[in-house]
C-alpha positions in Angstrom: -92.4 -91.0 -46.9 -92.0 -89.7 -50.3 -94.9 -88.3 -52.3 -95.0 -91.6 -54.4 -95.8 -93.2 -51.5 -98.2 -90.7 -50.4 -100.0 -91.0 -53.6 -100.6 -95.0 -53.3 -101.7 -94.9 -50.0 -104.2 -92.5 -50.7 -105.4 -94.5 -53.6 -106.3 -97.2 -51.2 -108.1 -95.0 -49.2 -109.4 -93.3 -51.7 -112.7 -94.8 -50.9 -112.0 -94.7 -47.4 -110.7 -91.5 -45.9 -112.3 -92.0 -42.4 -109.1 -94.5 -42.7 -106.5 -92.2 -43.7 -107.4 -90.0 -41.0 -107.2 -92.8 -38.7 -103.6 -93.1 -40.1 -102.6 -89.4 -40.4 -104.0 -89.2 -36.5 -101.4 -92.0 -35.1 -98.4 -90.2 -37.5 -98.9 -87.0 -36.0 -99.4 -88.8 -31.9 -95.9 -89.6 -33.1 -94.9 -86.3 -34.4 -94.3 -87.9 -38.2 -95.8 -84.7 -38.7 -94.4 -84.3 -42.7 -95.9 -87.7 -43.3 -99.3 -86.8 -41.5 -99.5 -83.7 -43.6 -98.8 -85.4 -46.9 -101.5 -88.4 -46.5 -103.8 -86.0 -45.8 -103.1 -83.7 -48.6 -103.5 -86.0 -51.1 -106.7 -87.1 -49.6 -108.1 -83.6 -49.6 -107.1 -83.0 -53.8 -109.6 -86.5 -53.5 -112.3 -85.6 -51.1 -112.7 -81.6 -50.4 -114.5 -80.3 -47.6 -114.3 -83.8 -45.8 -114.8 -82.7 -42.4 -112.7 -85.1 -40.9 -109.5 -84.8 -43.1 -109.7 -81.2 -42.9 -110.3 -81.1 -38.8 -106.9 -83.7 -38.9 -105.3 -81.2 -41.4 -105.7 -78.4 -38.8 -104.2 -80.3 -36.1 -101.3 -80.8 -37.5 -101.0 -77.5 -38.0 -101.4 -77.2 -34.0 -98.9 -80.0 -33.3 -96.2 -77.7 -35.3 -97.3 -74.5 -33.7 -97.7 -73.2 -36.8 -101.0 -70.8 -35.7 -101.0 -68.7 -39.5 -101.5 -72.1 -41.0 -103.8 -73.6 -38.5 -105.9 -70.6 -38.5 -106.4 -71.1 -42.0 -107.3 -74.4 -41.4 -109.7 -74.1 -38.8 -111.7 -71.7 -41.3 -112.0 -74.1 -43.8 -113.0 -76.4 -41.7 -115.8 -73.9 -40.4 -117.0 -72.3 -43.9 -116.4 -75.1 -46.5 -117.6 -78.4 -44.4 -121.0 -79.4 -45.3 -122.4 -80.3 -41.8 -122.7 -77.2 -38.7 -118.9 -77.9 -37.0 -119.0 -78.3 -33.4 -118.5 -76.1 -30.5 -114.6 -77.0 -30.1 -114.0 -76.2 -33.9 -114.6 -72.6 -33.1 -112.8 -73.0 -29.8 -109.7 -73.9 -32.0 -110.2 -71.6 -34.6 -110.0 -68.9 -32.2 -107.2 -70.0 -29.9 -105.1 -70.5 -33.0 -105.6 -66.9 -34.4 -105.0 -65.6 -30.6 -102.0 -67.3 -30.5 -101.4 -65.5 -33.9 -101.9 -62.5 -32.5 -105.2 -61.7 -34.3 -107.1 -61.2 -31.6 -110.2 -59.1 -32.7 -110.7 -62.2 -35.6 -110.5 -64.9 -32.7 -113.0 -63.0 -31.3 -115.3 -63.0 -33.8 -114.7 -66.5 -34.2 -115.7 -67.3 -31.3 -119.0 -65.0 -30.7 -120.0 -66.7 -34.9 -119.5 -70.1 -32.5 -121.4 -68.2 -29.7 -124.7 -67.7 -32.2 -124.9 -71.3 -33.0 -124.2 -72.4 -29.5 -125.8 -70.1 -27.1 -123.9 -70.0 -24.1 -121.2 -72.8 -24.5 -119.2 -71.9 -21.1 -116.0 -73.4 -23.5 -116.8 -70.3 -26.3 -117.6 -68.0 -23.4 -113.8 -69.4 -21.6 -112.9 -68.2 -25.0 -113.9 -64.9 -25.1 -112.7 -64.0 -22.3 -109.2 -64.9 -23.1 -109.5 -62.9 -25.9 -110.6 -59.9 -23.9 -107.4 -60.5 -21.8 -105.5 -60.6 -24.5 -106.6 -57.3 -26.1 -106.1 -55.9 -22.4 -109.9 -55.0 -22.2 -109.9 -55.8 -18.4 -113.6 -54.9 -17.5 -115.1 -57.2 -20.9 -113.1 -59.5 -19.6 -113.8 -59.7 -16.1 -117.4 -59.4 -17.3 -117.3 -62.4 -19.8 -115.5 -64.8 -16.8 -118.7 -63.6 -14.3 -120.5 -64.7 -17.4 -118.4 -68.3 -17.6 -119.2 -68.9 -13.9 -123.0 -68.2 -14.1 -123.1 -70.7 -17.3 -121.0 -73.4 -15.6 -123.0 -73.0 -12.2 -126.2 -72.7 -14.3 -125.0 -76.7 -15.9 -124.2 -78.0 -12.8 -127.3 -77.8 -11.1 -129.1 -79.3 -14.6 
């Protein structure tokens, strides 16, 4: 799809970009992942900080294993969005600048997640692979003991 194209298509979504995300979403199930990118590019110079263009922007970024990039993206996602993003946007964030190798700003990532979602086992999962990442064996161990008591403490809700 050249840029042309690109352009046109986001015209007619340009008062729709639920719908372009739609689209970008099935191009990148597919791995069209150049395509994916450039639809939702163009729908970003449109709409900034649209939550769900920018959350489909970072994906792609995932579906190329390209974690500088997604990092990036998750963070946008996470400071320019006008609505609180979810757990699972931190979650990403901070896998993809683990896999990075940043591991000290995943974990911060994750423990900003951690203040708005006060023991979310999946930020708390997180954590602790961070810990094991740095090699910090005993805050990890800890923060798993933590995971368990938070997953036991749900299942009994």
């Amino acid at each position: 799809m050249n840029r042309s194209l690109a352009r046109r298509i986001a015209g007619y979504w340009q008062k729709r970009p639920e719908r372009a995300v739609e689209q970008a979403r099935a191009l990148r199930a597919e791995g069209r992942l150049n395509e994916a990118e450039l639809i939702l590019s163009e729908q970003l110079s449109c709409f900034p900080g649209t939550a769900a263009l920018l959350t489909e922007f970072a994906k792609v970024a995932v579906a190329r294993r390209d974690w500088s990039t997604a990092a990036v993206r998750w963070n946008e996602v996470i400071n320019n969005c006008p609505s609180r993003p979810d757990a699972e946007t931190f979650v990403r964030a901070s896998f993809s600048l683990r896999k990075n190798g940043d591991f000290e700003q995943a974990d911060r990532v994750a423990r900003k997640g951690l203040s708005l979602y006060t023991n979310d086992a999946s930020l708390l999962r997180e954590r602790a692979r961070n810990a094991f990442a740095r090699e910090e064996w005993s805050e990890a161990a800890k923060l798993w003991e933590q995971v368990l008591h938070t997953e036991l403490g749900n299942i009994s809700t």
